[in-house]
C-alpha angles and dihedrals in degrees: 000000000000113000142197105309077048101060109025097093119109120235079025126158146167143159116209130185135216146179114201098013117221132150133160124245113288147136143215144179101251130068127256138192123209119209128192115202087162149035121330129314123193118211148181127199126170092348083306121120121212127170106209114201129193110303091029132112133190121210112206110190126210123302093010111132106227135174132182135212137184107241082166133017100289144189111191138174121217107196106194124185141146131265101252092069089076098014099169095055084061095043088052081046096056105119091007145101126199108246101213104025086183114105138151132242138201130229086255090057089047097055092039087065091039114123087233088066111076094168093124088195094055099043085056099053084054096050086053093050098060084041092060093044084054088055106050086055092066140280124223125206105241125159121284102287105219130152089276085066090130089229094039094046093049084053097050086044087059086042099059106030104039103111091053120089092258136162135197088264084066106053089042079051087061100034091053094237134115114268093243090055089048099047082046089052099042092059097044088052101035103031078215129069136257100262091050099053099051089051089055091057080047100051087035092062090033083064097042092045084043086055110046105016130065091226118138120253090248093051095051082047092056096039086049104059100261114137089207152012093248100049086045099052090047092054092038085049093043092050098034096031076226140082119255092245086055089053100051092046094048077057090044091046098041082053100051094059 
C-alpha cells in the first residue's frame, strides 16, 4: 500500500485496485474508502473486525490504523483523498468516530470514484452520499483524534523510519516515554513486537519493489533496512514461505502468460 508521503497532499485523490486484498497494518493522513465488488474482505480498523462482503465499503477516517486481508477470492476498490475534498463531513467528524464505518454503495457511487471520471463534482457528491449513508449508521464523541494519538503516532514512526536501522528506544525516545512504558504500550496496541513489526513494513516494501522495479535483490535488500542478503532472504522466507528469488520469478512467470 501507498503510504504517508503518499496521502498527505491536499486536493489529493486516487483510486487503487486491488485482488486479494491484503495489506499490513498502517495509517495516513488522508481518508480512504474501501470498496468490495467481489468476494470477502476481512478488515481491522482501529482494533474493530469487520468481514466486507461484495456491495460493501468500509470508511476509515484519518489517523485510524487500519489492515486487510482475503478471507475469499476478492476484487476491491480503496478510494484515498484528503480532507479538504468534502471539507465539511470532516468538520461535522472533528471529536467523533462513526459507529458503524460499514455501508453499502451502489454501482453509481463505484464509477463516480473510478479513475476514468474525472468529473471532480461528481466524484464529490459521491463522496457525500456515502457520507451521508456512515452517518446514518451512528456517530460516537471521542477525543479529538490527531497524529499524537499514542497508537497513530507509533505507526507513522514505523512508517517513516523503517528502513533505518531503529529500536524501541528509539521510538520511546520519540514518544517521550520510557522505554519500559512504550514496549508495554506497543504491544498493547500492536499483539507483535517492535522488531516484527518493523520487519513486516520491510518485507511489505521488498515485495512491492520485487514486483514493480528492476532493482537487484541485493539492492531491494539494502533500500529495505536489511544489514545484510542473508538476513533479508530468512525473514523474506519466514513471512512468504518463499526466497526472494522465487518470488520475483513466480511474477516473472505469472507475466509472461
Amino acid at each position: 500500500m501507498l503510504f504517508e508521503e503518499k496521502h498527505s497532499k491536499q486536493n489529493y485523490n486516487t483510486t487503487l485496485h486491488y485482488q486479494n486484498m491484503r495489506t499490513i497494518l498502517h495509517c495516513q493522513t488522508s481518508a480512504e474508502i474501501l470498496l468490495i465488488t467481489r468476494g470477502i474482505v476481512h478488515a481491522v480498523c482501529q482494533h474493530q473486525v469487520y468481514h466486507l462482503s461484495a456491495g460493501k465499503a468500509i470508511w476509515v477516517l484519518p489517523y485510524e490504523v487500519h489492515s486487510y486481508d482475503t478471507i475469499e477470492e476478492n476484487d476491491a476498490t480503496v478510494y484515498i483523498f484528503s480532507t479538504d475534498t468534502i471539507p465539511d463531513f470532516f468538520q461535522f467528524m472533528d471529536g467523533k468516530r462513526l459507529t458503524q464505518p460499514v455501508i453499502s454503495f451502489s454501482k453509481n457511487e463505484l464509477d463516480a470514484l473510478s479513475e476514468k471520471n474525472t468529473d471532480l463534482f461528481s466524484k464529490k457528491s459521491a463522496l457525500y452520499a456515502l457520507a451521508s449513508k456512515a452517518v446514518q449508521g451512528g456517530v460516537t464523541a471521542i477525543e479529538k483524534r490527531t497524529d499524537f494519538d499514542p497508537m497513530c503516532k507509533m505507526m507513522l514512526y514505523i512508517q517513516s523510519h523503517y528502513r533505518e536501522n531503529v529500536t524501541l528506544h528509539d521510538l520511546a525516545r520519540h514518544m517521550g516515554y520510557s522505554y519500559n512504558y512504550a514496549s508495554h504500550l506497543f504491544r498493547q496496541y500492536f499483539s507483535i513486537g517492535f522488531c516484527e513489526m518493523i520487519n513486516m513494513h520491510r518485507l511489505d516494501e521488498a515485495a512491492r519493489l520485487l514486483k514493480q522495479s528492476s532493482f537487484s535483490i541485493t539492492e531491494i535488500a539494502g533500500q529495505t533496512g536489511f544489514s545484510t542478503i542473508r538476513t533479508f532472504n530468512t525473514a523474506f522466507k519466514k513471512r512468504f514461505s518463499i526466497t526472494p528469488s522465487e518470488y520475483a520469478l513466480s511474477i516473472s512467470s505469472s507475466s509472461s502468460i
